[in-house]
Phi, psi and omega in degrees: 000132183293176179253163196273355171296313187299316161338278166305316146326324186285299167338309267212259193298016187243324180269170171288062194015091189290349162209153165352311195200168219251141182275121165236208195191163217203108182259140156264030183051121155072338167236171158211156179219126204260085182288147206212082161308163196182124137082230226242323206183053169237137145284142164231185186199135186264084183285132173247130135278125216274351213265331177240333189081019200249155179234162148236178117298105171259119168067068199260081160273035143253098158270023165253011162311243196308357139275350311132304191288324170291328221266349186275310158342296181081028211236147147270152188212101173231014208235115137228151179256143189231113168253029167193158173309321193301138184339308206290353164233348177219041138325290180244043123006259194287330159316330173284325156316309199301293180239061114205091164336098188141332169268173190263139174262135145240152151176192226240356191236123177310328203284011195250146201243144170105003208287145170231359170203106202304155191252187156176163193328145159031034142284160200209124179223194198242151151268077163089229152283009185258148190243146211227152168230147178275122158248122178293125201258006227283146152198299179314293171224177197284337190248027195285160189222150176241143183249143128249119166261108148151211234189149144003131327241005175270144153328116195278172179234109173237142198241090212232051142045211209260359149309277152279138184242172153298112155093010190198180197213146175277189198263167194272082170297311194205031180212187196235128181318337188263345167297316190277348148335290197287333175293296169292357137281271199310310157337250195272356179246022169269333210289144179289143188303327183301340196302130195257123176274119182240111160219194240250020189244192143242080195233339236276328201287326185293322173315297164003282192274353127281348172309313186288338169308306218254332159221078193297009170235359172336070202331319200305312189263004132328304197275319179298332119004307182266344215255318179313290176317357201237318181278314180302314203288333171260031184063021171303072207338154144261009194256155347265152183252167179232150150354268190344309185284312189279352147292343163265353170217020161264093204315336198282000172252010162216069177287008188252344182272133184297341162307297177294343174284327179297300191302000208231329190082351164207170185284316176348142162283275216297337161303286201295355150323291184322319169285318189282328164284339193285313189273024181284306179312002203221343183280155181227346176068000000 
């Protein structure tokens, strides 16, 4: 019997790629998280817990993408978490109030449409049994909020929408190097190295090749490199990455290392934030 990967996978290479990348599910023991490509390079995602059978969403701008995506689950759904306002993660919002009525939006910013319940730091409610903590993000935009998702023998998850990428980070839209500092150092690199990262683009192979700008001899990102090229040539996600990993080739989490302060030109961890994104905004590869 084919499998349903195989399945998708033929599909995938026989159409004109009907979406980016191929949807895959992901077990954290006792939790899965369902990635859902959406629109040109966006991820959104479906956390199931299994122990309840209850699910959420994150940043489901297609919905009837991501309806389709619960009702093949077969999860109750009643969550969705949005972490930043732009059209491209809480864009279908309010089609979703619409057509399926009754759940709660969190996130952090009044400009995210459908929200009924605003977050805010380390605030914390449940997915089924699994418990989620809020993180305030702001930089990309003023109101970003990070999910860490988990639970009792399961693997944790955070989930940070346009903060952090795989090898990169997003851009300072409505914030400051010393904001985005504190999400990625102080935050999100505390977080225990197993934490499996989701986040909300397909950007790593390019994140990739400013990495390598900044640190051409990095074994991590030479190897992480060959393997992103191997997953885009089969149509694959590069998500999810864990913490652990994105402190050895992601420059903007490791402004404390002498290599990105040699390529930055000064030590400040928060000056070579500062520095290392302008030439990213600035990089063409």
């Amino acid at each position: 019997m084919l499998t349903t990967r195989f399945i998708i996978r033929s599909l995938y290479c026989l159409s004109k790629k009907p979406f980016h990348s191929l949807p895959t599910f992901h077990d954290h023991r006792k939790m899965k998280v369902n990635l859902i490509p959406l629109l040109e390079d966006n991820y959104g995602y479906l956390i199931i817990d299994e122990s309840t059978n209850v699910g959420a969403v994150v940043d489901p701008v297609t919905p009837n993408t991501v309806l389709k995506a619960i009702s093949d689950a077969g999860v109750k759904v009643e969550q969705v978490l949005t972490t930043h306002h732009h059209w491209d993660h809480a864009g279908g919002n309010e089609e979703l109030n619409t057509k399926a009525p009754g759940m709660t939006f969190y996130g952090g910013d009044d400009r995210i449409g459908a929200l009924n319940k605003t977050v805010s730091h380390n605030d914390t409610f449940n997915i089924g049994s699994m418990k989620v903590t809020c993180f305030e993000t702001p930089c990309h935009t003023s109101g970003h909020i990070c999910y860490l998702v988990e639970g009792e023998g399961a693997d944790p998850a955070v989930f940070t929408g346009d903060t952090l990428f795989a090898a990169g980070c997003g851009r300072f839209f409505e914030g400051t190097a010393p904001q985005m500092y504190r999400a990625l150092i102080e935050i999100l690199s505390s977080l225990p190295d197993n934490t499996r990262v989701y986040c909300g683009h397909e950007y790593t192979a390019q994140n990739l090749k400013f990495a390598k700008h900044v640190e051409p001899d990095n074994p991590a990102v030479l190897a992480m490199i060959e393997e992103v090229a191997k997953k885009r040539e089969a149509g694959e996600p590069t998500i999810p990455t864990t913490i652990g990993q994105e402190k050895t080739f992601n420059p903007f989490m490791r402004v404390k290392e002498s290599g990105v302060q040699k390529f930055a030109g000064c030590s400040d961890p928060v000056e070579v934030m500062k520095v290392i994104r302008s030439a990213k905004d600035k990089f063409r590869g």
